[in-house]
Structures are given as C-alpha cells and as structure tokens.
N, C-alpha and C positions, 0 to 999 in steps of 0.2 A: 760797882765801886772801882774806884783806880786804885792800886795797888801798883808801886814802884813804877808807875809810868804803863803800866798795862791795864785795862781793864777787866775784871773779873765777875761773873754772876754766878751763883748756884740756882739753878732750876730744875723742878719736877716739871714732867711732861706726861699727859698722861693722855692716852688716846681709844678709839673706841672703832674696829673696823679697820678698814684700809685707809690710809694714810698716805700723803706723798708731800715734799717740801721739796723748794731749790734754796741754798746758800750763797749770795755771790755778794762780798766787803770787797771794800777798798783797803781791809787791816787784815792781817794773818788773823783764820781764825784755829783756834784748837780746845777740843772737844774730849773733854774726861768723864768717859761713864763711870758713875760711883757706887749706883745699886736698882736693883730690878731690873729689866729685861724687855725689850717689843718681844712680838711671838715672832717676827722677822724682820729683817733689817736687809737692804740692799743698798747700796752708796755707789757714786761715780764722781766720778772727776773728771770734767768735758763728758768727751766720747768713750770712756774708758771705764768699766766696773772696776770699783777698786777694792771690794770687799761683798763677802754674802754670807749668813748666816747671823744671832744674835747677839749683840754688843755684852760684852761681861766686864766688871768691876776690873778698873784700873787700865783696860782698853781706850785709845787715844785715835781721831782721828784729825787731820790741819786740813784747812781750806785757806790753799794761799790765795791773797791779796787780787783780786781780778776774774779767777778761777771759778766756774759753775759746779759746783758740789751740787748733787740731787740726791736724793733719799725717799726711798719707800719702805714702810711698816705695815705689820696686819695686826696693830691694836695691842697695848701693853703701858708700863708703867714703867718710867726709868727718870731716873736724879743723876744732871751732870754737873760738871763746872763748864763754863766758856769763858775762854782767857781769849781776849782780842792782842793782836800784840801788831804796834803800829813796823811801817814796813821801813822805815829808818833805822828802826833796833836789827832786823832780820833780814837778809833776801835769800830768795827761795828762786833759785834759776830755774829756766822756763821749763829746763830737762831733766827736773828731780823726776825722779819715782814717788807714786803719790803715797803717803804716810796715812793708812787706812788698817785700823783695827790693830795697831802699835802696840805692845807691852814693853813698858821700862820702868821700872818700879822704884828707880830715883827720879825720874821725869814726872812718877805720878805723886810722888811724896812733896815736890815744888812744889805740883798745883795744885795741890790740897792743903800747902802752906799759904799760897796766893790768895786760896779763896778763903783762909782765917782771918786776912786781912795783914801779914807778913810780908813787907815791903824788901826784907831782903833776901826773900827765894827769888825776886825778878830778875836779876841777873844771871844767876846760877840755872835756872829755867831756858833764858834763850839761848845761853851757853852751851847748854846739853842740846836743846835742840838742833839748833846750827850745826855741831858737829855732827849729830845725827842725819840730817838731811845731805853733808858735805859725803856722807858715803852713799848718798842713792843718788847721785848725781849717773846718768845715762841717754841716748840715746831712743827717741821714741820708736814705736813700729810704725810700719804704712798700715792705715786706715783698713784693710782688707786683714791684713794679719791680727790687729788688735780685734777686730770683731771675731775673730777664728777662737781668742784667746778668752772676752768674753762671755762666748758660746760654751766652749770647754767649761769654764769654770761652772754655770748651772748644771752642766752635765755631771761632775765632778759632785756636788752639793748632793742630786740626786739617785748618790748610789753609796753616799759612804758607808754602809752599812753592809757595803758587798766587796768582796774580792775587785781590787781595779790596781790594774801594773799599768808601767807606763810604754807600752807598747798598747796597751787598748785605747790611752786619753791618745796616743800620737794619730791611732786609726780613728777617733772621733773627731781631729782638729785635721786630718789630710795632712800628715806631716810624718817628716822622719823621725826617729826617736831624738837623734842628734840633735836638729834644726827645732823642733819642743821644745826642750829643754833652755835651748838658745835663748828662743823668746818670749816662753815660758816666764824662765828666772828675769828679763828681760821688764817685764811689767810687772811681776809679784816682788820680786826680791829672792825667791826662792825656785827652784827642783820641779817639777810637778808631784814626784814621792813628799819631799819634804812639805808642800802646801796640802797635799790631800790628809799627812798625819797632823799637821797644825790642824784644818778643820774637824778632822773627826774625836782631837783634845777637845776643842771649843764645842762640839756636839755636846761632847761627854759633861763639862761644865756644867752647862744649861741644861742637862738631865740631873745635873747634881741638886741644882740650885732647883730647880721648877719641878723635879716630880720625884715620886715616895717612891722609886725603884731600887733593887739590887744590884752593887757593883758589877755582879755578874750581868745581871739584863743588862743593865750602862755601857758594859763592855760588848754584847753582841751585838747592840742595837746603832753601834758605832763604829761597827769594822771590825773591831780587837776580838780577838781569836778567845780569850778566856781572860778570868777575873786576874789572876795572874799577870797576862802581858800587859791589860790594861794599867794595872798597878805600877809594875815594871816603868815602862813609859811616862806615867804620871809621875812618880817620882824624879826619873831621870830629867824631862822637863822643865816640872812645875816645880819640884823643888819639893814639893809635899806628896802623901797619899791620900787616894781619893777622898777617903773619908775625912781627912783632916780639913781640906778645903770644901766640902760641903759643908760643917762644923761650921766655919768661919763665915762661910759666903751665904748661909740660908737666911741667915739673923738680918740680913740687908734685903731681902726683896720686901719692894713697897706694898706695905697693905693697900687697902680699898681706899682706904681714908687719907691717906696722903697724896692719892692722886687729883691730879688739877692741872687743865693746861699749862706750859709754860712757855 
C-alpha cells in the first residue's frame, strides 16, 4: 500500500531448508524484522558481507536503489515490514557504509506506524534515516582487504562462545592490531571488541527467544564468563534484563500456522 508517498507491505516469510534470494530495486529498500527468527541469516551488499547471524525484532536492514543485496537462510519463520522508499525522497551516496542489522527504536516505531497505514510517520521515517546514513558515510577498502574482512567475520561468528582478543582476529586476518581495527570499524561501523560483543548480545537474544535454557547456559554459551556479566552487559546495552526481554520477545515468535511464503 502507499503510505505518504512510500510504499509499505507486511509479510510473513516462511521457509523450509536452505534458502538464498538476491534484492536489487531501483527504490531504497528497507527491511523491518518484527517476529520470529531464520535459523540463519547471512546478507551482503555487492562484494561485501554485511551482517551474519539471526535477524531479531526491531532489527533493520536498506538495500539502496541499484545495489545487489543477497541473503542466505537455513529455514525458519519471520514477519517483516518493507518500506520501498523512491530515490527522489533519499540519496544514499555510493560510499555509505552499508545499514545491515541496524537497531533504532524510533526508526522502528515509524515503520511500524507506516505499516498501520500512518501517512504522517513518512517524513519523520526518511528524516531519521538520512541523518542516519549521513554518519556512515566513508571510504571503501580494496577488494583484497574487504575479503580479509569477510573472512574474519565467519571466523569471529564461529567462536563466540570462546575467549577471542583482538590480537588473535588481527593473526586471523594477517594484520596489525592497529591497521584491524582501521578497516575493521571501516566496514562494520564498529571495533572488532565492540562487533564480537554486539554479536554474542544477538547470540544471547536468539537463545532467549528460541530455546528453554538458563541465563547462566545463555551466558556461557555466548562468551559471557557468568550469569552476572551477562546480565550486567544486557542491561547496560539493551536497556533491560535478560529475562525481561525474553518476557516480551517470546510472545512474537511465529507459530507453525502462521507461516507462508511471503
């Protein structure tokens, strides 16, 4: 439906197996997960992984206007919004940083007004994004370094559960600590420390939301040294304790029955 000039659908998606799509409009697109979960998710943009691990409620990711978005899952059930938004409202310069797995919880309350059919979050929506994007505005890597970078990050995905400084991801990408960190934050937005604590919160989520385990298993199973730190950390974060947000977020994963392509 159009909504203030943008278009808006809510869709369940629901899939069985290994999965792969490519995205590529001639309109901005962006992408609001609202509830349930793939069992995995991997995104790019071009040449460049832009995100790995499972999409959580209120998580955003944009495929500008031209741009090949690709996406792989291994089978799961999740309800988005997609706001199309025409590229006369927006530009999105060639050397943003790509906007993958975003949380803004005024960005996601727009477009959750968008998709009620509230013609006047449209403005307020591209306004926030704009500015948003006007700060990842940078510099690409060469072709050789973004593959290093990549590389690192599956490596990174498969260990959060273990001790990892950033002297061991700098000896897994052949690089200095210094010169890491460089082009590290360079394509994430972030640290290598601070992207490995982002993902192993978003571990911890999807443990919260997807299985009947103990804050304490959640927390060792995710890196976090004891139920305590994990606790610690999620609050300082998320803003809540774990348990408040598994409370909140369990009530939205899609039963059986609500799944159906989208």
């Amino acid at each position: 439906m159009d909504v203030g000039g943008l278009k808006v659908a809510s869709i369940t998606d629901r899939i069985d197996g290994h999965a792969s799509w490519t995205i590529e409009r001639d309109v901005h697109a962006l992408i609001l997960y609202e509830a349930g979960s793939y069992h995995w998710l991997e995104t790019w943009q071009d040449m460049q992984r832009t995100s790995l691990g499972d999409p959580l409620p209120g998580e955003m990711w944009l495929v500008p206007a031209g741009r090949v978005y690709r996406a792989e899952a291994r089978g799961g059930a999740v309800r988005y919004i997609d706001i199309e938004i025409p590229v006369s409202r927006l530009n999105v310069a060639a050397d943003t940083r790509a906007l993958a797995a975003h949380h803004d919880l005024a960005l996601a309350a727009l477009g959750r007004a968008l998709a009620e059919g509230d013609a006047a979050a449209a403005d307020p929506f591209v306004a926030i994004l704009r500015e948003t994007l006007a700060g990842m505005a940078g510099r690409p890597d060469p072709p050789a370094v973004a593959e290093r970078i990549n590389q690192l990050m599956t490596f990174i995905q498969d260990r959060l559960e273990a001790p990892l400084t950033v002297e061991d991801m700098a000896a897994e990408a052949g690089m200095s600590v210094n010169t890491l960190i460089i082009h590290f934050a360079r394509a994430t937005g972030r640290t290598p420390a601070q992207y490995v604590l982002r993902q192993r919160l978003r571990r911890a989520c999807w443990f919260l939301m997807n299985r009947p385990l103990t804050i304490a298993e959640i927390a060792f199973a995710t890196g976090f040294s004891s139920h305590a730190h994990l606790c610690a950390i999620f609050r300082r974060k998320v803003g809540m304790s774990p348990g408040e947000w598994r409370r909140r977020h369990r009530s939205a994963i899609l039963s059986d029955s609500e799944g159906g392509k989208g």
